[in-house]
C-alpha positions in Angstrom: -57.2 80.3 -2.3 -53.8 79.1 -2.9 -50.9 80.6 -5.3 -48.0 79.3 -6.9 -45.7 81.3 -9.1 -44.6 80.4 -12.7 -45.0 76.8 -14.4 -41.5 74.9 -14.9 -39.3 77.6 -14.5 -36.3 74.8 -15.0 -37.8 74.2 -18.8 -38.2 78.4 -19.2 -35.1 78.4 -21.7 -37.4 76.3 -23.9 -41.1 77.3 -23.1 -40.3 81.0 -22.9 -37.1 81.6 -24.6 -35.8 83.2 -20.8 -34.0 81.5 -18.8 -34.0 82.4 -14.9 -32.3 80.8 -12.0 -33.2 78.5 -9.0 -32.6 80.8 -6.9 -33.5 83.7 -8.5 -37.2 82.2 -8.4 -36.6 81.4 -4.9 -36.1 84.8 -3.8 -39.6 86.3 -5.9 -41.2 83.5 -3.8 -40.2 85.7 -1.2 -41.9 88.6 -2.6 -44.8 86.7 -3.2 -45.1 85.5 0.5 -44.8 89.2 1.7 -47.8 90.7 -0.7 -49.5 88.1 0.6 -48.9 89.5 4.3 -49.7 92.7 3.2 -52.8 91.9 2.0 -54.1 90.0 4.5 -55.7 92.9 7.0 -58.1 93.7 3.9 -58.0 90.0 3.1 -58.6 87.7 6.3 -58.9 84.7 3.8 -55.4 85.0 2.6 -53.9 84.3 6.4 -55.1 80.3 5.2 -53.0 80.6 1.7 -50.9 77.8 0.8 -47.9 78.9 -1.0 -46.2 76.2 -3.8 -43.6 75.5 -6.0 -41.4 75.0 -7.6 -43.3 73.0 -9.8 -40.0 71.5 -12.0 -40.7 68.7 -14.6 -40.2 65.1 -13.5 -37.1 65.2 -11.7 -32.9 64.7 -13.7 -30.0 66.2 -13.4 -31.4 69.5 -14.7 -34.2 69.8 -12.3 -33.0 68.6 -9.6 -30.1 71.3 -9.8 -32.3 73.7 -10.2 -34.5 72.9 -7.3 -31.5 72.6 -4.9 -30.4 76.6 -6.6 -34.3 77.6 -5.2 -34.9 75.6 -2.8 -32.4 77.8 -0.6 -33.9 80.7 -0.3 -37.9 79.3 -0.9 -37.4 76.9 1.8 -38.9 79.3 4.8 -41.9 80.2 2.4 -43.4 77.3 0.7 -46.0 74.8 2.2 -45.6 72.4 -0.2 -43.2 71.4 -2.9 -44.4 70.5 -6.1 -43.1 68.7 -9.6 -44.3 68.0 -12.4 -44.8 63.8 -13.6 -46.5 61.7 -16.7 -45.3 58.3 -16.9 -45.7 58.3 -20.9 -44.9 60.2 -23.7 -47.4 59.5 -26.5 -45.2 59.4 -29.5 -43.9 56.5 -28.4 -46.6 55.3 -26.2 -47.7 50.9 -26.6 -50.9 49.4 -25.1 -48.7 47.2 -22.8 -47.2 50.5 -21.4 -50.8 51.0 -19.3 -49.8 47.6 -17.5 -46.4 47.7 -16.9 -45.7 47.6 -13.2 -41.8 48.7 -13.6 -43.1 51.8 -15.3 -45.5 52.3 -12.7 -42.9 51.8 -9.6 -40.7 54.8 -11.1 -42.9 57.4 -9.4 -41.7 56.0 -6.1 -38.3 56.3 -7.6 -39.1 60.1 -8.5 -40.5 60.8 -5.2 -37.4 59.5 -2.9 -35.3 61.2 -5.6 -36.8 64.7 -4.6 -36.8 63.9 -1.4 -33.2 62.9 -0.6 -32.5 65.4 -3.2 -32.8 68.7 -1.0 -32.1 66.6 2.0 -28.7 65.6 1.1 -27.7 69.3 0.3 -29.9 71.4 3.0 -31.2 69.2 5.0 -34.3 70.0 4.3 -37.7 68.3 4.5 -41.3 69.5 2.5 -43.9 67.4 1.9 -44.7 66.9 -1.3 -47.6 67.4 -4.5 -47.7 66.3 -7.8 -48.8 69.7 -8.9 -49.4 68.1 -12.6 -50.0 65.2 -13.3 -51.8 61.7 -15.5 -50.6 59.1 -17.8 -49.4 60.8 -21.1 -47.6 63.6 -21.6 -47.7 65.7 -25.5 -48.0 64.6 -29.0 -51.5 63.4 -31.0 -50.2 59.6 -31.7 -52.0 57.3 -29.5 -54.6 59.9 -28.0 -57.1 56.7 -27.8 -54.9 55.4 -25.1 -55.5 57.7 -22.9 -59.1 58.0 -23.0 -59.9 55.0 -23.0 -60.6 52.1 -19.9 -56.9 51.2 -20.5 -55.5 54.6 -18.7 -57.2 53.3 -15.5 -54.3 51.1 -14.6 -51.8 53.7 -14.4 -54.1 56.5 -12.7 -55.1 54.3 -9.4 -52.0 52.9 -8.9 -50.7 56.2 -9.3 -53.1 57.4 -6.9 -52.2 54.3 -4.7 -48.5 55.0 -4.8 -48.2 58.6 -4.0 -50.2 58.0 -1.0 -48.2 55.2 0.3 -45.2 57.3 -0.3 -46.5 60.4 1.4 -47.7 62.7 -1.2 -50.4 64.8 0.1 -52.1 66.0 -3.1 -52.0 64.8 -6.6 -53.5 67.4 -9.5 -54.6 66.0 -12.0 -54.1 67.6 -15.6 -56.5 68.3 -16.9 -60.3 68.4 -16.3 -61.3 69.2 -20.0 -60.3 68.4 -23.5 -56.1 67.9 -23.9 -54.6 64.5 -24.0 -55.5 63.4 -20.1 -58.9 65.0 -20.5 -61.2 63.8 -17.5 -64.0 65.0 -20.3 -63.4 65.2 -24.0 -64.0 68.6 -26.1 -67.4 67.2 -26.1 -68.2 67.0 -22.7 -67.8 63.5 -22.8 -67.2 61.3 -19.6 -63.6 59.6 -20.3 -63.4 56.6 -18.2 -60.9 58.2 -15.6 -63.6 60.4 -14.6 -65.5 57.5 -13.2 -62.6 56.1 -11.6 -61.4 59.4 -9.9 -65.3 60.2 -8.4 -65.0 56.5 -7.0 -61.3 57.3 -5.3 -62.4 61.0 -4.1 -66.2 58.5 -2.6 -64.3 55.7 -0.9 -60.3 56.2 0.0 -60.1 58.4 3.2 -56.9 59.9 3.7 -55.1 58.0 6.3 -53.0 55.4 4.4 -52.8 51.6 5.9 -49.8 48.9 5.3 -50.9 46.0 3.0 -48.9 43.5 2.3 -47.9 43.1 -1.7 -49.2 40.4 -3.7 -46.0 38.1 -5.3 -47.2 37.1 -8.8 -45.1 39.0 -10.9 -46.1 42.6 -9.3 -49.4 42.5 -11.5 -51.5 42.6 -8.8 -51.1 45.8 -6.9 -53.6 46.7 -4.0 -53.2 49.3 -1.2 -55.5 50.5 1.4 -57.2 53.4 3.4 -59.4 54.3 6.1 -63.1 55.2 3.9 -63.8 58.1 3.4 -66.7 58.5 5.7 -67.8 62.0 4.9 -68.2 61.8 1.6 -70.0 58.2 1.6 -72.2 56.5 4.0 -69.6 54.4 5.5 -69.1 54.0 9.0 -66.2 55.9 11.0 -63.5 52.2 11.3 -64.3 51.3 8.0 -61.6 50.6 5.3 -61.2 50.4 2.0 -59.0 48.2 -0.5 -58.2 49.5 -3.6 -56.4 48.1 -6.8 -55.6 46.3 -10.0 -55.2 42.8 -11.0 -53.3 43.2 -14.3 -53.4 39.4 -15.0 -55.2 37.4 -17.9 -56.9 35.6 -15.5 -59.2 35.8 -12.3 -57.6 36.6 -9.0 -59.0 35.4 -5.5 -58.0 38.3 -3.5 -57.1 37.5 0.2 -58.1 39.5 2.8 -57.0 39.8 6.3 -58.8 36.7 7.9 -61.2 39.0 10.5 -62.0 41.0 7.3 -62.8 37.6 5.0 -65.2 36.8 7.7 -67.0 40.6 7.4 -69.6 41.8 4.4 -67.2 43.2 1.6 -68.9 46.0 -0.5 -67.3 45.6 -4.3 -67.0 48.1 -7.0 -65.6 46.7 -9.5 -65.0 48.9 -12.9 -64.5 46.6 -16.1 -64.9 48.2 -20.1 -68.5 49.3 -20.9 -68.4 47.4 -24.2 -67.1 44.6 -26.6 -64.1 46.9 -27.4 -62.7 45.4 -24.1 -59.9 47.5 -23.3 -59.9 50.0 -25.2 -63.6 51.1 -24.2 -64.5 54.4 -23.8 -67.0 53.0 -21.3 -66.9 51.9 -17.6 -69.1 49.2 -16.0 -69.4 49.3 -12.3 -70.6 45.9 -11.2 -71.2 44.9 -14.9 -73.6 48.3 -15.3 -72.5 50.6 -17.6 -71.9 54.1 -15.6 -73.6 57.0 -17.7 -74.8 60.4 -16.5 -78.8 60.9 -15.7 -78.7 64.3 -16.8 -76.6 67.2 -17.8 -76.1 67.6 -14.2 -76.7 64.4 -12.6 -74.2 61.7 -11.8 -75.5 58.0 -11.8 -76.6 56.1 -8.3 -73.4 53.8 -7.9 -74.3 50.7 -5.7 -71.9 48.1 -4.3 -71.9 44.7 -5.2 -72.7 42.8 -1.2 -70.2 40.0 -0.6 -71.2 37.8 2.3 -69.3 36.8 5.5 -66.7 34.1 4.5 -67.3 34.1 0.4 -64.4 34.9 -1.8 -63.6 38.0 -3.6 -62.8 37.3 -7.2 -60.9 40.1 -9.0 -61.5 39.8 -13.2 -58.8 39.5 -15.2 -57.2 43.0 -16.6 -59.3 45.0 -14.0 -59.4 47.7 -11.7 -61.6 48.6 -8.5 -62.3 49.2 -4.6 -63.5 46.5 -1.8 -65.0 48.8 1.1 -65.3 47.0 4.7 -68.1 48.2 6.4 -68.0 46.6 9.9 -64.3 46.5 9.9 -63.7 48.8 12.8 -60.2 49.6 12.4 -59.1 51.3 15.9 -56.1 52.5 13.9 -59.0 55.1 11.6 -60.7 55.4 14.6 -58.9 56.5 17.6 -56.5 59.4 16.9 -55.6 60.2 20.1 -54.4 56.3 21.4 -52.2 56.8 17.9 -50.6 59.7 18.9 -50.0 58.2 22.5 -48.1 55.5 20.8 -46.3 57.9 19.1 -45.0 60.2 21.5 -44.4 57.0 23.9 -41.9 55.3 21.1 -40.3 58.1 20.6 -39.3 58.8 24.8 -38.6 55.3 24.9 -35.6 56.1 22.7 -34.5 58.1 25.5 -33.5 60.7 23.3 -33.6 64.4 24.2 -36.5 65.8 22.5 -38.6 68.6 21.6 -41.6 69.5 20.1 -43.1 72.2 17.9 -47.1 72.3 17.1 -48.3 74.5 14.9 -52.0 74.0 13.1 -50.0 72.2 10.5 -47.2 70.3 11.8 -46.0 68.6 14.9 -41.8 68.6 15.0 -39.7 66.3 16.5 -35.5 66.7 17.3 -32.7 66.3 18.5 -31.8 68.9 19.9 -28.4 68.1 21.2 -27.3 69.5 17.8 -30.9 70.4 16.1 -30.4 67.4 13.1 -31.9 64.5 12.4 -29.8 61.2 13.6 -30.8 59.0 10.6 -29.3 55.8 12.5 -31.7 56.2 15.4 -34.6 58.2 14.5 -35.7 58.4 10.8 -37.5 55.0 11.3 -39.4 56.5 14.2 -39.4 60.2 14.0 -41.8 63.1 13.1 -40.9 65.5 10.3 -42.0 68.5 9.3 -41.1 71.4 7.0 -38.3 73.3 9.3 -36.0 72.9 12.1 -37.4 76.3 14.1 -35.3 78.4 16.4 -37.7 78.2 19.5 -38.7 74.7 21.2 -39.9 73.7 24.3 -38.4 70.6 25.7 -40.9 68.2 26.9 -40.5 65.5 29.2 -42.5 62.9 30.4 -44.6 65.2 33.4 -46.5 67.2 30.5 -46.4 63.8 28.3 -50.2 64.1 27.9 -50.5 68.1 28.1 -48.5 68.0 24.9 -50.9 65.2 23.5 -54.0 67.2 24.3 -52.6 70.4 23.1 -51.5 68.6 19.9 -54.9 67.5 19.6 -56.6 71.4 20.2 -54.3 73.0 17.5 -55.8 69.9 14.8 -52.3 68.7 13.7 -53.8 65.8 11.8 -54.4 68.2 9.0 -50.9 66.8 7.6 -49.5 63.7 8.3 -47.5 63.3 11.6 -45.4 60.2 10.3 -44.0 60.3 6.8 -42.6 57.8 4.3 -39.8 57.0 6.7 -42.0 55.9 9.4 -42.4 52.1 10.7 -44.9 52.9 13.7 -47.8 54.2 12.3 -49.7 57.1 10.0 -51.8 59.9 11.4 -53.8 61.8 8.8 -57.3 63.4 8.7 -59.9 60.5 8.0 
């Protein structure tokens, strides 16, 4: 269980005719956190809450003043900071909006926005959710957009993105009926339904560097470690994922070791002759529907030999799993966190460390900042700069590793969007 308090409390003067302050919400987060405590002797489940906010709309002037106003005094309670992001507005939304890759990049924009935002004026870091999110936002005009195999475009990359740029959860509004319904008022599968069980199947959730595709940013891929506890994948294997919004067939190129490996395709195209518009899926040219009430569908790969190409359709979507790739980067945590720890003493900075069950802290502690010349590139963050450290230096080196290790830091990731070394999440 996990609470939040209020739902864009910057738009309140609209939504509820009140208008309250940034900080002013800060400080009831504060009363929140301590009924919380209070509770938690008669509640031992509550002592594993996450608390979240603010939850502000997609971030401007207005919201981003009022989440510098709360982010004062919420900073020492939340876990997470959330806002609030659609990338269309219905009333005005076009078909060629769903492939636009300039409307797509603005998340990234949004993200680095909040993010410098509250680090500029506090220096202060949070990792981030989308607590709401999809493609459209309001109105009735062009509801068949959105629920149709069109929306798919924006939703992976979207999915893609915020995991490239650190985002540790995206929420996805909503489940049933509205506008961005995963299932119509009918219980109807919309098409981003099929999409979403294939991301939550295959994408683990450490994130790995791909290099970007030129032509014209329409084809956008990324890639994770699998996801090997919710599939049948092997721990080391990884998973492409992406979109080739062309109007004709891509070759996609692999790394040459993985070109030479069995690829596992599945490939979602429309379900029928109303092409893109479709309120049906195909996976592998077979048209995904539900066994039962209850029942999803069995949905097989496509097997790609050693050495043959991968061609991507034209104005398509999908994931290419590698089974045999045995990535020592999604395999070996502790050689990654070695590497770490070693690049960071090789700065022969002053340093010190702080593990909790969720974060591992790195500083200077000359004058307890951040040096961005000399460290952002290589440097842990986490959530606060705590009074107490203990200085480490190279003779408990790997005592600080193996204690790392026991308190499962890699429930968050270690390196964030500033990093250039390397990502340790939970596979």
């Amino acid at each position: 269980m996990h609470f939040e308090l209020g739902n864009e409390p910057n738009q309140f003067p609209e939504s509820v005719h009140r208008s309250l302050s940034g900080s002013q919400i800060g400080r009831d987060f504060q009363i929140l956190q301590k009924i919380i405590r209070d509770r938690i002797p008669k509640c031992p489940h509550l002592k594993e809450a996450f608390i979240v906010g603010p939850d502000i709309t997609r971030p401007n002037k207005n919201s981003l003043n009022f989440l510098n106003d709360y982010i004062k005094p919420a900073a020492g309670v939340i876990d997470y900071l959330t806002f609030h992001t659609y990338y269309l507005n219905l009333e005005t939304a076009k078909p060629e909006d769903f492939t636009n890759y300039k409307l797509m990049d603005t998340l990234a924009q949004q993200v680095d926005e909040v993010r410098s935002s509250i680090y500029t004026a506090h220096k202060i870091r949070k990792d981030i959710w989308l607590g709401e999110s999809g493609t459209c936002l309001g109105g009735t005009k062009g509801v068949e957009f959105c629920q149709c195999y069109l929306a798919g475009f924006l939703w992976l990359d979207k999915l893609g993105l915020a995991a490239s740029m650190d985002v540790k959860v995206v929420i996805r509004q909503v489940l049933y009926d509205g506008v961005d319904g995963l299932l119509d008022k009918h219980m109807n599968i919309m098409p981003d339904y099929w999409l979403s069980v294939l991301f939550k199947k295959l994408a683990g959730n450490r994130v790995l560097e791909v290099a970007r595709a030129t032509l014209q940013n329409q084809v956008r891929f990324y890639a994770h470690c699998t996801n090997t506890k919710l599939s049948t994948y092997p721990s080391g294997a990884v998973t492409y994922f992406g979109l080739n919004m062309l109007t004709s067939e891509v070759n996609l190129t692999l790394t040459e070791e993985h070109m030479t490996l069995t690829k596992h395709i599945y490939w979602l195209t429309p379900g029928d002759d109303q092409g893109l518009i479709s309120k049906h899926v195909a996976l592998n040219n077979h048209v995904l529907k539900m066994v039962n009430s209850t029942q999803l569908p069995q949905m097989p790969p496509s097997v790609i030999g050693a050495n043959e190409a991968v061609i991507l359709p034209q104005m398509s979507f999908g994931f290419v799993v590698i089974p045999d790739a045995k990535a020592e980067a999604v395999k070996n945590k502790k050689d990654e966190l070695h590497v770490l720890l070693y690049t960071i003493f090789a700065t022969k900075k002053v340093v010190c460390w702080k593990h909790t069950q969720h974060s591992l802290l790195a500083c200077d502690v000359t004058n307890f900042s951040f040096n961005e010349a000399n460290f952002l590139n290589r440097l842990v963050y986490t959530n606060t700069l705590a009074p107490s450290y203990a200085v480490v230096g190279m003779t408990n080196y790997f005592d600080v590793i193996d204690d790392c290790i026991k308190a499962n830091i890699y429930g968050t990731s270690v390196l964030g969007t500033y990093s250039s070394i390397i990502h340790i999440m939970q596979c």
